[in-house]
DRENRO-981393 format. One line per 8 residues: number of its first residue (from 1); their letters; for each residue x, y, z of N, C-alpha, C. Coordinates in steps of 0.05 Angstrom, whole numbers. Example, Ala and Ser with C-alpha at 12.3 -4.5 7.8 and 13.67 -1.06 7.14 Angstrom:
BEGIN
1	as	264,-114,156,246,-90,156,264,-66,156 ~ 257,-45,142,273,-21,143,258,1,157
END
This chain:
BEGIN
1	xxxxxxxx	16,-24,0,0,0,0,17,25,0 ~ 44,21,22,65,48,20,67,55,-7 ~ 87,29,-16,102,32,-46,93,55,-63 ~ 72,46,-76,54,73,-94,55,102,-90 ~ 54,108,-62,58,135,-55,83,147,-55 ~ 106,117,-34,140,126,-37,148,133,-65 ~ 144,115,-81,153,112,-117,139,135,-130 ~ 121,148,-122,103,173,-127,127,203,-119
9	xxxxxxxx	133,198,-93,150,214,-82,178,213,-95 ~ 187,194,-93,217,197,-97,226,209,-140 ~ 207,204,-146,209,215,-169,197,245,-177 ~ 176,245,-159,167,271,-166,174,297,-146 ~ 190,289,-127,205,302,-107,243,302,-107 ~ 246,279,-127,271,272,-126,291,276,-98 ~ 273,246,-87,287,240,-56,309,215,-62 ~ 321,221,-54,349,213,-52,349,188,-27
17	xxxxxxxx	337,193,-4,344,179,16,322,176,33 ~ 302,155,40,283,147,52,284,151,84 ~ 278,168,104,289,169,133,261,161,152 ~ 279,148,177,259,145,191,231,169,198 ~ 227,189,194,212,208,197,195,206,169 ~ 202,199,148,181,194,130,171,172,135 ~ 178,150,143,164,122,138,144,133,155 ~ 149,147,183,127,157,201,108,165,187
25	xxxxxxxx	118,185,172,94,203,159,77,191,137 ~ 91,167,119,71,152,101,55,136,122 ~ 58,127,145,43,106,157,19,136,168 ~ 24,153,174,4,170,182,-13,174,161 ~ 3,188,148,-20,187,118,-30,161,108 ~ -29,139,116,-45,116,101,-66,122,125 ~ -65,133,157,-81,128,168,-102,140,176 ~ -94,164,163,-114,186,160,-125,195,129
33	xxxxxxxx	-127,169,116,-145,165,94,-165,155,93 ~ -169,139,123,-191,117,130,-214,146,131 ~ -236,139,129,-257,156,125,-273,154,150 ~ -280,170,166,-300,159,188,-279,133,204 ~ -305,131,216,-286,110,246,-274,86,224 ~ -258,74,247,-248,44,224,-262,25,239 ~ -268,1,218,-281,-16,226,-266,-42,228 ~ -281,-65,232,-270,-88,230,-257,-97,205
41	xxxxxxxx	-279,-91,182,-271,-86,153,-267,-68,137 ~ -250,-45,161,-243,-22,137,-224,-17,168 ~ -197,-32,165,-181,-15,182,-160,1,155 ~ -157,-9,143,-134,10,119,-148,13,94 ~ -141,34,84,-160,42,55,-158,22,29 ~ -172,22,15,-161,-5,-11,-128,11,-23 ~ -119,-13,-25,-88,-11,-38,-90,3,-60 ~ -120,1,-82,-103,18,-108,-119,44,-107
49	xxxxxxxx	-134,54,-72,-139,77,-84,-111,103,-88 ~ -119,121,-110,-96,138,-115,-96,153,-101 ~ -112,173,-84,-113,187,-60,-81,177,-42 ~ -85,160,-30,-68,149,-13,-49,153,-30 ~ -31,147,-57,-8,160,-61,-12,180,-64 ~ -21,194,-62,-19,227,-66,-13,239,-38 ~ -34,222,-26,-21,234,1,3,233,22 ~ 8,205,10,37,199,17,60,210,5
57	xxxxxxxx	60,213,-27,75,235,-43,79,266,-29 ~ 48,272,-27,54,296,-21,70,299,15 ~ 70,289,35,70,287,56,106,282,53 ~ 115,266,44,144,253,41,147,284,24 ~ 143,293,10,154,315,-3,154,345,8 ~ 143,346,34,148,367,49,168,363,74 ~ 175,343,88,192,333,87,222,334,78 ~ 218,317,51,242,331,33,257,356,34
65	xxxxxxxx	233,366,26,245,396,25,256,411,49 ~ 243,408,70,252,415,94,276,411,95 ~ 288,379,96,309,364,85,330,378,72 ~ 327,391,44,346,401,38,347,425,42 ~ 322,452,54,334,468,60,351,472,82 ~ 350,448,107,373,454,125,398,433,114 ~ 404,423,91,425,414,76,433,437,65 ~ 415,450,51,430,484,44,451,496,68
73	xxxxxxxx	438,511,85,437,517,107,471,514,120 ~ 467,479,130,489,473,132,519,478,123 ~ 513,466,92,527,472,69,543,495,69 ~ 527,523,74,522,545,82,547,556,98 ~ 543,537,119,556,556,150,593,539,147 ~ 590,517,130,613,507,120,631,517,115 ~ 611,526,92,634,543,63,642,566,85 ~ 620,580,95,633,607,111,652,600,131
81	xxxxxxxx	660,573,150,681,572,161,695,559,148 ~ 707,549,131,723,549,112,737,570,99 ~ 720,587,94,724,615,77,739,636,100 ~ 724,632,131,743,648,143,772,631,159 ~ 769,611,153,799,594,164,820,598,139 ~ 809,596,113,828,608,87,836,637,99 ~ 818,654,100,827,677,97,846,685,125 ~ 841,668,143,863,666,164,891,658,158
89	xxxxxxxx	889,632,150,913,627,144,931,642,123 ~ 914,659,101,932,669,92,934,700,110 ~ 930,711,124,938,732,142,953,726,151 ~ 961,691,157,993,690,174,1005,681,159 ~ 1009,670,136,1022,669,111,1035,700,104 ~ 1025,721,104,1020,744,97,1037,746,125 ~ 1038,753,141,1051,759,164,1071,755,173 ~ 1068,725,161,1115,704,164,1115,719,141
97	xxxxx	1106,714,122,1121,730,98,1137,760,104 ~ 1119,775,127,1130,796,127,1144,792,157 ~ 1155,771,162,1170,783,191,1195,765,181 ~ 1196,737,159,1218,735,149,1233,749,127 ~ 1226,772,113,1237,788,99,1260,809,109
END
């Protein structure tokens, strides 16, 4: 019943990596597709309705994104300590240079 929705997501979200916090969120979304109370014979929705991947697509795809904007983010604060450990090192580069002259 997942499958349809994951295979929905990962192509139309282009997810890279399945995490424990989505499997959560497809099992939520299959469970809040049930309509009205669940019964004896209606605890999960039928397998090929398309609803259910949609809502698992869409649900895994917010997610995602969240995902990579703090992969940006990260990315981010990297480059900038990197960028200021370069620009350090050459200040003391810059500095022997000028006290061995």
């Amino acid at each position: 019943m997942v499958f349809p929705g994951i295979f929905r997501a990962i192509s139309q979200h282009r997810i890279k990596v399945i995490t424990e916090e989505m499997k959560i969120k497809a099992a939520e979304a299959i469970a809040s597709s049930i309509e009205g109370q669940p019964s004896r014979s209606y605890i999960i929705p039928d397998s090929l309705d398309k609803d259910v991947a949609i809502r698992i697509s869409n649900e895994l795809g917010k997610i995602a994104k969240k995902n990579k904007s703090q992969k940006w983010l990260i990315g981010y604060l990297i480059i900038n300590k990197f960028w200021d450990i370069y620009s350090l090192v050459a200040k003391i580069k810059k500095y022997i240079g000028l006290m061995t002259k």
